[in-house]
C-alpha positions as CSV (number, residue, x, y, z in Angstrom):
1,X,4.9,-21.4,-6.7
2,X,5.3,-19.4,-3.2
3,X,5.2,-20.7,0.3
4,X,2.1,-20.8,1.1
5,X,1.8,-19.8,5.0
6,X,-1.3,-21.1,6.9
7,X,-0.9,-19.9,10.8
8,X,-0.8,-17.3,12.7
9,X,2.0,-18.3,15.0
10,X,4.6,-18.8,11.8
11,X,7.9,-17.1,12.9
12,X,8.2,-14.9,9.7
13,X,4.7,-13.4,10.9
14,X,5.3,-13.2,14.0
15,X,8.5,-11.3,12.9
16,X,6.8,-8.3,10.8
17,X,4.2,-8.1,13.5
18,X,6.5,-7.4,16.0
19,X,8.1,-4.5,13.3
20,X,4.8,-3.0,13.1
21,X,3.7,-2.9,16.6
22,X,7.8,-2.0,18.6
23,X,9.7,1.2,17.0
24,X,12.4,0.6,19.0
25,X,12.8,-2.8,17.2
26,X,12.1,-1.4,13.7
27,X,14.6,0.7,14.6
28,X,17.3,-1.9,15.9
29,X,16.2,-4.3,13.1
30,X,16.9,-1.4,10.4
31,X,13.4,-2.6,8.8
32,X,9.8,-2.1,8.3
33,X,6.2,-3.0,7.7
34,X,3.8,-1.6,5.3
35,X,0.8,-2.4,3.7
36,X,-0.9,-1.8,0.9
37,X,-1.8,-2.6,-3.1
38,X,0.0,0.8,-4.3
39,X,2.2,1.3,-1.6
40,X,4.3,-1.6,-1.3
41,X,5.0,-1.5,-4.9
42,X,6.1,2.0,-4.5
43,X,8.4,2.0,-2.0
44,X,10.2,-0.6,-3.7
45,X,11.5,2.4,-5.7
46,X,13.5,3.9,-2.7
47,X,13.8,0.8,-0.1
48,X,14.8,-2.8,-0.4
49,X,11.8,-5.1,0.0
50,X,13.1,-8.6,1.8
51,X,10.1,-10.0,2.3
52,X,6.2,-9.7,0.6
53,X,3.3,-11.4,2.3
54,X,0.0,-11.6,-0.4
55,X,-3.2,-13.0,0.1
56,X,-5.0,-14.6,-3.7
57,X,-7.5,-12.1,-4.0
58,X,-4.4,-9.5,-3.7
59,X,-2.4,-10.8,-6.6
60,X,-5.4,-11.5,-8.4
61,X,-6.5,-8.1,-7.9
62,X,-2.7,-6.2,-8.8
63,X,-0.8,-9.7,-10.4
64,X,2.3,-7.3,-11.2
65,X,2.8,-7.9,-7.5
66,X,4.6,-11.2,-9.0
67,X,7.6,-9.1,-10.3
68,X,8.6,-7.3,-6.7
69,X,12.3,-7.9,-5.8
70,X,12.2,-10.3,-2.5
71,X,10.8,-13.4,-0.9
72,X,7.4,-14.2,-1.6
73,X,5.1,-15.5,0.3
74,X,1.3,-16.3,0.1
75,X,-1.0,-15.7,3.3
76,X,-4.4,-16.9,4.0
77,X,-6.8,-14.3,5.0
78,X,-7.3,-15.2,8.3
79,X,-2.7,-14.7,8.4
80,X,-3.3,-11.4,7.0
81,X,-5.0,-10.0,9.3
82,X,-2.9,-10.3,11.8
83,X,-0.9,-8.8,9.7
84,X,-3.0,-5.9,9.0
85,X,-3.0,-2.7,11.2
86,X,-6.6,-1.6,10.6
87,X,-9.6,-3.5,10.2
88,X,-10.0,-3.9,6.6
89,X,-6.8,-4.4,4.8
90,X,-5.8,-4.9,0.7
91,X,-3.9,-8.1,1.4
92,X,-0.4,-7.1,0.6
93,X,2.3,-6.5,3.1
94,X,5.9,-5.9,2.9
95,X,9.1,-6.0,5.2
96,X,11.4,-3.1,3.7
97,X,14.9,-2.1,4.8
98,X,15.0,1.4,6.1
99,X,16.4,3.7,3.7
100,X,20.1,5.4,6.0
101,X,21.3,8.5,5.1
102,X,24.1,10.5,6.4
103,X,25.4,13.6,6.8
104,X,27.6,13.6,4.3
105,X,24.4,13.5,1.6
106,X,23.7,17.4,2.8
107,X,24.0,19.1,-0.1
108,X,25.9,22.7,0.4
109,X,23.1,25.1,-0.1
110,X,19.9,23.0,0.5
111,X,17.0,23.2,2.5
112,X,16.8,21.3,5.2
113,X,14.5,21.8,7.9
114,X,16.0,20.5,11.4
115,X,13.7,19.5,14.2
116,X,14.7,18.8,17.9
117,X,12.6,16.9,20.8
118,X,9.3,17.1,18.8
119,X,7.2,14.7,20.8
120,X,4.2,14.5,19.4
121,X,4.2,12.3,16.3
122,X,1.6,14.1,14.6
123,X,3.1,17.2,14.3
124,X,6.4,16.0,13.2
125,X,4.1,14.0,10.5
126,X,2.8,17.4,9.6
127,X,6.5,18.9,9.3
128,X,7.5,16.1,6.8
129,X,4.7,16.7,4.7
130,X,5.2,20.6,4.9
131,X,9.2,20.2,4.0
132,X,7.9,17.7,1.1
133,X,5.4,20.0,-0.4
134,X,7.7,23.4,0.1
135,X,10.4,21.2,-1.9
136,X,12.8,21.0,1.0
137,X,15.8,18.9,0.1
138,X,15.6,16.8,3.3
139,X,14.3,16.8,6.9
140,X,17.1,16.7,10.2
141,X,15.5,14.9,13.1
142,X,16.8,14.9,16.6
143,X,15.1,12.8,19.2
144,X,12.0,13.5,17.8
145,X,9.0,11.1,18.3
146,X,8.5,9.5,14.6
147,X,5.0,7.3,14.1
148,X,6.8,5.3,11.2
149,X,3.2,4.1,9.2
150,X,1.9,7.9,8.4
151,X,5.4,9.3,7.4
152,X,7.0,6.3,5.3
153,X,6.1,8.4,2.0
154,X,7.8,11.3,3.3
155,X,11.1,9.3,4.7
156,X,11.6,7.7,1.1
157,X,10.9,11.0,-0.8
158,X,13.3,12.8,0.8
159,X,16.5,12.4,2.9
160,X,15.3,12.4,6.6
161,X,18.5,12.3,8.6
162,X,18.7,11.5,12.1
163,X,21.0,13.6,14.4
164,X,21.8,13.2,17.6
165,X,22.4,16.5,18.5
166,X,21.6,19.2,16.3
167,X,24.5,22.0,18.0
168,X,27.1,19.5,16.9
169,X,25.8,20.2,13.0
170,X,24.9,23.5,12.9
């Protein structure tokens, strides 16, 4: 049987709240938060889940949730949404270690596309899905603005390497 956690103020929530609210803490952490039934289970196929927060009606609703690598642990509702970044939520949450790539996974001949000082989060959510769906081989970032929740698809799909200064690589 899981922990079962009852409050709001437990330090392991408190924890992947504070991964889903700071970037600059995801990114010093080297970990995220999702959400989500399908999703969760999915990115388990290019990230290391640590750590899987469930509400009942979750696990009775998708029980192979069960067989996820990680610790498990069972919320209440009233837990999960604080959890939860929008209003309604599916009850499943995970704490995932980023995905690192380097440069020395640049294939010789690939397609990359390389972005620089892209500040609007948006568009550079828009690039990853374009480089995705034109079968790019991975995605160069360099101090570009990244909203982590509408591009963690993307990032585990294909390498997204982050540069410091693209002159030094080209």
């Amino acid at each position: 049987m899981d922990e079962k956690i009852t409050s709001r103020e437990n330090a392991k929530i408190k924890y992947a709240c504070r991964l889903s609210s700071s970037a600059a803490f995801r990114r010093s952490e080297g970990r995220f938060l999702a959400e989500g039934r399908k999703l969760c289970p999915e990115l388990c196929r290019g990230a290391q889940l640590e750590t899987l927060f469930y509400t009942e009606s979750a696990m009775a609703k998708c029980p192979e949730l069960a067989s996820l690598p990680g610790e498990h642990y069972l919320v209440e509702d009233h837990v999960a949404d604080k959890l939860a970044d929008v209003g309604t939520h599916q009850g499943v949450f995970g704490v995932f270690r980023t995905p690192v790539h380097t440069l020395d996974e640049v294939k010789n001949g690939g397609r990359y596309l390389a972005l620089e000082r892209v500040q609007d989060p948006g568009n550079v959510g828009t690039l990853l899905r374009s480089a995705a769906a034109f079968g790019f081989d991975g995605v160069i970032l360099s101090y570009c603005v990244l909203y982590y929740k509408f591009s963690i698809g993307i990032l585990l799909s294909k390498r997204v390497l982050l540069a410091a200064l693209l002159d030094k690589l080209i």
